[in-house]
C-alpha positions as semicolon CSV with decimal commas, in nm:
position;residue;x (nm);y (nm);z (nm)
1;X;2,868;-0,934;-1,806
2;X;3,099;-0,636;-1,840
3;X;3,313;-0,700;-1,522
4;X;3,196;-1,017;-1,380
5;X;3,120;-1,258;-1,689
6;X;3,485;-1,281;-1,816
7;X;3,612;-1,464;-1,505
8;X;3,232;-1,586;-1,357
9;X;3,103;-1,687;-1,684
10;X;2,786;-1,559;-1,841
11;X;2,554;-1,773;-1,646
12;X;2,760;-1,737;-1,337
13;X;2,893;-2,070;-1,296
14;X;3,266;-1,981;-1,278
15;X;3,335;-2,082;-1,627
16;X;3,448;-1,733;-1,777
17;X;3,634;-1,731;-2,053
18;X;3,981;-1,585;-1,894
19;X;3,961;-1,884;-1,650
20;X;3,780;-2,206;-1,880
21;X;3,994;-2,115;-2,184
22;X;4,250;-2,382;-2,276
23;X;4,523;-2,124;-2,282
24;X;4,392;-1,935;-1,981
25;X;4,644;-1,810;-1,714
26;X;4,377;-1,692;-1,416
27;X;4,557;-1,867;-1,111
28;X;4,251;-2,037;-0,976
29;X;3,875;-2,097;-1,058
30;X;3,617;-1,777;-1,005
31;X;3,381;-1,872;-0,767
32;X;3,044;-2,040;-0,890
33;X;2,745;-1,837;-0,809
34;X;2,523;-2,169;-0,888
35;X;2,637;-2,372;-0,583
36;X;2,428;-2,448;-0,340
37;X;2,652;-2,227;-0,089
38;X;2,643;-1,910;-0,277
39;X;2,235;-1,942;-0,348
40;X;2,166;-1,940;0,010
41;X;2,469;-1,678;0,109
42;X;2,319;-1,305;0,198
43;X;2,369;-1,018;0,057
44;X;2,609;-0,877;0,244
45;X;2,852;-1,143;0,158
46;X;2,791;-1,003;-0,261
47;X;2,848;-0,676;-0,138
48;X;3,140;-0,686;0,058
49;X;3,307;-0,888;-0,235
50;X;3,175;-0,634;-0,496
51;X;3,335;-0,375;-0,273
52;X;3,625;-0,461;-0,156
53;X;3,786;-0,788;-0,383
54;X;3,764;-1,201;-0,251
55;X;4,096;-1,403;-0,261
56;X;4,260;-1,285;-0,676
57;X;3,976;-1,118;-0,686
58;X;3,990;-0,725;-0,699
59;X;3,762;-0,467;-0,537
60;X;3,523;-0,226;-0,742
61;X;3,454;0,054;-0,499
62;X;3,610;0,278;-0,774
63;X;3,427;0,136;-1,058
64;X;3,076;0,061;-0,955
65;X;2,836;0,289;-0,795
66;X;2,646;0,219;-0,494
67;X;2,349;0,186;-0,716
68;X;2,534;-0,042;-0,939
69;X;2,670;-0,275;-0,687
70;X;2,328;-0,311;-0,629
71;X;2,242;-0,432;-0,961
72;X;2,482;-0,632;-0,972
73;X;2,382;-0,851;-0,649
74;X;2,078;-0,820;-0,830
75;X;2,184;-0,981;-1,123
76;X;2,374;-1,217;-0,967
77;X;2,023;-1,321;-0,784
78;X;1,845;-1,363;-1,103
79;X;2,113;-1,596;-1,301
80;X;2,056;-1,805;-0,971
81;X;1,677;-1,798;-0,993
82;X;1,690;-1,928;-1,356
83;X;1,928;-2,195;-1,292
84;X;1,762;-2,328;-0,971
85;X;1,365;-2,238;-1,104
């Protein structure tokens, strides 16, 4: 929620606030962890985007531990798992 939930939205369907906003100015939608696409994407996909930035996204290698990437792609997993039961 601290890094990802502002532009990916608390439940991780893209709809953060600094994109869904009617006065928002993120140049394009955050990408929605719910779809279909992202549930059935590996790991290493999360990772590399956690590390290193996607499209207007940024990397954070210098703000997230190994460990904490981790959770993260953890995370991520588990707002999936609720949505999709």
């Amino acid at each position: 929620d601290i890094y990802c939930g502002i532009c990916h939205g608390e439940k991780g369907d893209g709809q953060g606030y600094l994109y869904a906003k009617p006065d928002a100015k993120y140049p394009s939608a955050p990408k929605n962890f719910l779809l279909d696409e992202m549930v059935t994407a590996g790991e290493g996909r999360y990772y590399f985007a956690v590390m290193y930035g996607k499209n207007v996204m940024g990397g954070y290698a210098d703000k997230l531990s190994y460990e904490e990437r981790w959770q993260v792609i953890h995370y991520i997993r588990s707002l999936q798992e609720k949505e999709k039961k």
